[in-house]
Each structure stands twice: as structure tokens, then as C-alpha cells.
N, C-alpha and C positions, 0 to 999 in steps of 0.2 A: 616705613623705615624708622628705626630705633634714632632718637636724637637725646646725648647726654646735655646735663646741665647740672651747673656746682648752686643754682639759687633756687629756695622754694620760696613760694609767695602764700597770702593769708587764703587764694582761694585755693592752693589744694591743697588743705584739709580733710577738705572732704573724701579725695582720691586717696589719700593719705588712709582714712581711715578704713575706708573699704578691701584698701591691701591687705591690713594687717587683720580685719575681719576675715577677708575670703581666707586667709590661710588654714585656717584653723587651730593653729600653732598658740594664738594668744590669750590669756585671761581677759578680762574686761579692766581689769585695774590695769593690767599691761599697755594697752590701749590707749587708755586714760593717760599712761607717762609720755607714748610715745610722743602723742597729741599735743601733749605739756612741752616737750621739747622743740616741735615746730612752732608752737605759740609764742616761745618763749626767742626760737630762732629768727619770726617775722617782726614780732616786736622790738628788739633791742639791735639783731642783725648778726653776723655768723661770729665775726672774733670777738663783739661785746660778751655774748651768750655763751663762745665757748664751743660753739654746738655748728658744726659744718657738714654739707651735704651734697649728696650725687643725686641726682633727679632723673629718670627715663623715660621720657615718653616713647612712646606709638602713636603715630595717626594724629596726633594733639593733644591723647590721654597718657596721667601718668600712669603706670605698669608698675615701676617700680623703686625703689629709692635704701640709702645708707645714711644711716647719721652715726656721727663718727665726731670726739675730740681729742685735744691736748690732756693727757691725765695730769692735774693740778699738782702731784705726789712725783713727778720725775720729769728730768730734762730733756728726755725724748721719746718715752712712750706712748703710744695714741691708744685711745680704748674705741673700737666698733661697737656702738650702742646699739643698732639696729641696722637690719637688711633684710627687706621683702619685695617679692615677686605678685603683682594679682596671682592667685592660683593657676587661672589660665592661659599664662604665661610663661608656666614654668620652665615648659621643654625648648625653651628657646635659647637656652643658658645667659641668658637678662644675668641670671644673679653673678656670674662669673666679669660677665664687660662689668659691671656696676664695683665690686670687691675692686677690679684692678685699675678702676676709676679713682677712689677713695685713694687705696696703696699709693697712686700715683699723687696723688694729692698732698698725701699726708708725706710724706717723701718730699718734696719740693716745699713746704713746711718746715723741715727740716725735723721730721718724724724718723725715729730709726727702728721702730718695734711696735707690732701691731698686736693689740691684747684680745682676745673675744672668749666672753662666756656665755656658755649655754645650758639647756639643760641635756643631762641624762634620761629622762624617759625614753620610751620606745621609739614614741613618733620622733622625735628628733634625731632620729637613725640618718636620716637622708642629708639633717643637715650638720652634723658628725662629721659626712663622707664629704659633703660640700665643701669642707674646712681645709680636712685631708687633700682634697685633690687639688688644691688651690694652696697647696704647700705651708699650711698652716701648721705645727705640732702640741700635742697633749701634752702640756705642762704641769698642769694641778688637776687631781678632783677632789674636790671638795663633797665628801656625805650626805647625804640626807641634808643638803642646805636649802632647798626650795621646799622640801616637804618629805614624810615619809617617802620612802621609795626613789625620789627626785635631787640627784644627784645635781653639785656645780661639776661643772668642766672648763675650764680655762685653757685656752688653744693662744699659741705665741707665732711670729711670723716675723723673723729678721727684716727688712728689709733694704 
């Protein structure tokens, strides 16, 4: 059975890392931030840091998780920093409870706009549509900002 939780602790790390590895979605320096923001979230704690979070277990393990802030730059925008699934969790729509976990979150915060960018590449076709069906809209694209070829995309979500 799926059990949410808004607290990560210093040992899943490691779970932590293996999500974002099994994906195949990440560079290694991506990795290296996301890692940085849970260190950064166990050490100081969620509203020092800035940096707050949805946590999933299965069975005892995590599956999967969102970190998510206050954007420093506006009086109620939240930025979604990240949201992944183990790979072999995908089909179980984890990423859908965990989004509407955050949104609820960030809302009782008193968040009223949810910002998320990603990239344009191929592979990230699936999570394009993720955003899409989960009533997110195409706001900006931004060119070639991650690299030849590798568009930004900025997706917005009233809530």
C-alpha cells in the first residue's frame, strides 16, 4: 500500500538517488542538485531551506517524491523543482497522487500558481503529456536553452 509523507530524512538519500538514476531522464550533474536540495532540506529543515517535499513509499520503500518551493521573485508562485517515480513504478500513476499531493500542499501555503520547467527533447514526450493531463498549460518555450536541440518549456497551473 502507497503511504504519503511531507518529511524526507538524511537516510533516503540514497532512495532518493536511485529514483532519479532509474529514470533515465537525468544528467549526472542533475542529480548531483537534486541530492544537494535534500541535503540541503535535512540539514537546515523544509521552511529554513525553502525546499519542501511529498515523499511515497511502498512497502517501506521510497518510490517516489516532489520537491517543490516558494519562488523568492513573487508573493504566491511555487516552482516544482522535481518529481520522480522508480522507473518501475511508473504505471501505477505514483506521479499523479504525489503532483496533487504538493498542489495541495502548496495551496494550504497559500501558493496560488504552480510553475514547472522542463525540457523539450523527445524523451520527455511522456512528461509533456504528464503536465497536460494533470491540467497544467504551456506557457513559455524557451530555445535551445538547455543545449542545441533542447528546448525550455515552462508549464503554469492556477491553482
Amino acid at each position: 500500500m502507497a503511504e504519503i509523507s511531507f518529511e524526507i530524512t538524511r537516510a533516503d538519500r540514497p532512495a532518493l538517488e536511485k529514483i532519479l538514476s532509474s529514470s533515465g531522464y537525468f544528467y549526472d550533474f542533475e542529480i548531483e542538485v537534486a541530492l544537494s536540495l535534500a541535503d540541503e532540506t535535512t540539514e537546515k529543515g523544509q521552511e529554513s531551506s525553502g525546499y519542501y517535499w511529498v515523499r511515497l513509499r511502498e512497502n517501506g520503500e521510497v518510490v517516489g517524491f516532489a520537491c517543490f518551493g516558494p519562488n523568492p521573485s513573487s508573493v504566491h508562485s511555487w516552482d516544482l523543482y522535481w518529481i520522480a517515480i522508480r522507473e518501475e513504478q511508473r504505471q501505477k500513476h505514483y506521479g499523479s497522487v504525489i503532483l496533487k499531493n504538493a498542489e495541495e500542499r502548496i495551496s494550504s501555503m497559500k501558493g496560488k500558481i504552480v510553475w514547472i520547467e522542463t525540457s523539450g527533447r523527445p524523451l520527455y514526450e511522456p512528461t509533456r503529456h504528464f503536465y497536460l493531463k494533470n491540467g497544467y498549460e504551456l506557457e513559455a518555450t524557451l530555445r535551445e536553452f538547455y543545449g542545441p536541440g533542447d528546448d525550455k518549456l515552462v508549464y503554469r497551473k492556477v491553482l
